[in-house]
N, C-alpha and C positions, 0 to 999 in steps of 0.2 A: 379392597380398593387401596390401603394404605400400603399393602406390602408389594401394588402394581408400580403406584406413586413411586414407591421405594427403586423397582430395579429403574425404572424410570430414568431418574436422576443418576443412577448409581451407572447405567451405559452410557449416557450422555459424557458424564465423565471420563470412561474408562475412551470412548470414543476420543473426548477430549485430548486426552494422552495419547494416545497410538497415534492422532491426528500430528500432534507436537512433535514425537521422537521422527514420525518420515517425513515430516516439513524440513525438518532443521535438517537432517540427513542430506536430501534433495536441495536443500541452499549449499551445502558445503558441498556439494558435489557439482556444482554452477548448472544445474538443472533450473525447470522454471515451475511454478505453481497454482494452483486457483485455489484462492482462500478467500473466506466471509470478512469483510472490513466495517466500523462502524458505519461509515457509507454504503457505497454498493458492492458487488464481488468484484475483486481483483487477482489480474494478473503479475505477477512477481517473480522475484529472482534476486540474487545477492549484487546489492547494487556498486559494490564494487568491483565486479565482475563484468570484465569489455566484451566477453564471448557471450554471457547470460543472459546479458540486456538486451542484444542484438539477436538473441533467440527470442528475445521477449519481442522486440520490431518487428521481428519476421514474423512472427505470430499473428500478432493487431495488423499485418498487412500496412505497415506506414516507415516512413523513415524520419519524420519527425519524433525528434526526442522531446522537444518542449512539453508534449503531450505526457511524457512520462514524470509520476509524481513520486516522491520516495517517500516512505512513513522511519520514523524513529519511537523510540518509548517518553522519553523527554530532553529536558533542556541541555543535558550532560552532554548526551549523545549527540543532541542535534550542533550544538556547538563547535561539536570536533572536526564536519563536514562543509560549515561554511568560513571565510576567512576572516571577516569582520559580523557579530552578530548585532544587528542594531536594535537599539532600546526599543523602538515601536513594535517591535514584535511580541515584545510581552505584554502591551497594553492590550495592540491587538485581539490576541487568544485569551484574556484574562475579559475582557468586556466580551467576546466572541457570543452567542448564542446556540453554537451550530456549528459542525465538523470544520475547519478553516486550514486552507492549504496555505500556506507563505511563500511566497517566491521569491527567495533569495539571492542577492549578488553577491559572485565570486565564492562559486562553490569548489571544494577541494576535495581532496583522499576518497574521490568519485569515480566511476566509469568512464573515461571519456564523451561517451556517445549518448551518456545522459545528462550531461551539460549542455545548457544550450550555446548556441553560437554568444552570444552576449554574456557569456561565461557565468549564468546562473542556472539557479534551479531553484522546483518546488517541492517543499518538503511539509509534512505533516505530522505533530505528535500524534498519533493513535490513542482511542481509546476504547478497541476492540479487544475483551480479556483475553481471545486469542491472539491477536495481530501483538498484545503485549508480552503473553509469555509469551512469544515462536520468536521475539526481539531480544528478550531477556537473556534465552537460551542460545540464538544467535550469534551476538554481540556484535552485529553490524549493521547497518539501514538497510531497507528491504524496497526495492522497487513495486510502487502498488497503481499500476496503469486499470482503467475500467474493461473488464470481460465482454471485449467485443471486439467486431474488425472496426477499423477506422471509418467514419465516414456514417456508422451503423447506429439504430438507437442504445441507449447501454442500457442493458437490462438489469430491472431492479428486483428481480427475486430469480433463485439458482436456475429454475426451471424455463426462465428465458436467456438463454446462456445458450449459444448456437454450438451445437452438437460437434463442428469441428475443432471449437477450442478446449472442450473441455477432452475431445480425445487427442490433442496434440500437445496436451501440459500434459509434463511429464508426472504430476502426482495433483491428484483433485481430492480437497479435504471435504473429509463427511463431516466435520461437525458444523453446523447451521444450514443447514441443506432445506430443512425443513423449516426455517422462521419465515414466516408469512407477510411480515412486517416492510411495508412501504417504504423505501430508503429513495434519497437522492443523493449526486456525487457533492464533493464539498463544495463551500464558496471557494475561492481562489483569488487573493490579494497580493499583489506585485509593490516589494518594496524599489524604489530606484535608488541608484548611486545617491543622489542629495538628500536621501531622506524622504522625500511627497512615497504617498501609497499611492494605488490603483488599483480599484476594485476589477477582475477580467472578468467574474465570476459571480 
């Protein structure tokens, strides 16, 4: 039992890796991907990439960008994307309970087509051990929209994941295929130009 235990853990891992090296590959190659997030599964692509994201649109079947969330690893990173970072943001996610997307004004060194017209966006620290290394190793924001068409329920475990998006990303990750585990998408809070929040979410 303990030396099952063992490889167990031990493919989980090596999956882990093999999962890592053809993610990162697949982002630097402006391809798009399906990966486990601590929320639900997500579709992605190197979000400063105009051609990826709009692979990513054509995908979800929508041309609403609003809909598109971007994950970073932390404050560093997330910093470098928007043009003023406001202090509420860190109260925000620090009292948080629960995954929290921020929607930020006057986002920059972004996609075009994933800004929304009100020249913001929403962006999410991660706290998915993959979604953190495949960031790490990246070293760019990663587009994480929900595995579905628009309009559709967003399925919250792999196996409700419609058959044509998982064969039209160009690389679907096996690691968390099999967590059984209940997710919902994040809250979502819209900071405005003056400062007030907005709960959308």
């Amino acid at each position: 039992m303990k030396k099952e235990k063992e490889n167990t853990i031990y493919n989980e891992d090596m999956q882990f890796q093999v999962d890592l090296e053809i993610a990162s590959f697949v982002l630097r190659s402006g391809g798009v991907l399906l990966y486990p997030t601590e929320t639900v599964w997500g579709i992605g692509c190197d979000a400063t990439n105009e051609d990826a994201v709009e692979m990513v649109l054509e995908l979800k079947k929508t041309t609403d960008r609003k809909s598109m969330i971007v994950i970073v690893d932390d404050f560093s990173m997330l910093k470098r994307y928007v043009k003023t970072f406001p202090h509420q943001a860190v109260n925000i996610l620090k009292e948080s309970k629960k995954p929290t997307t921020i929607i930020y004004p006057g986002a920059k060194n972004l996609a075009e087509n994933i800004i929304a017209p009100d020249d913001s966006v929403g962006m999410r620290i991660t706290t998915n051990p993959f979604c953190l290394e495949l960031l790490k190793k990246f070293k760019k924001p990663i587009v994480s929209t929900s595995a579905n068409f628009t309009g559709n329920p967003t399925p919250v475990k792999f196996r409700d994941i419609n058959i044509d998006i998982i064969y039209n990303s160009d690389y679907v990750v096996r690691w968390g295929q099999d967590k059984d585990s209940i997710t919902e998408p994040s809250q979502i809070i819209k900071i405005l130009d003056n400062g007030e929040t907005v709960t959308i979410r």
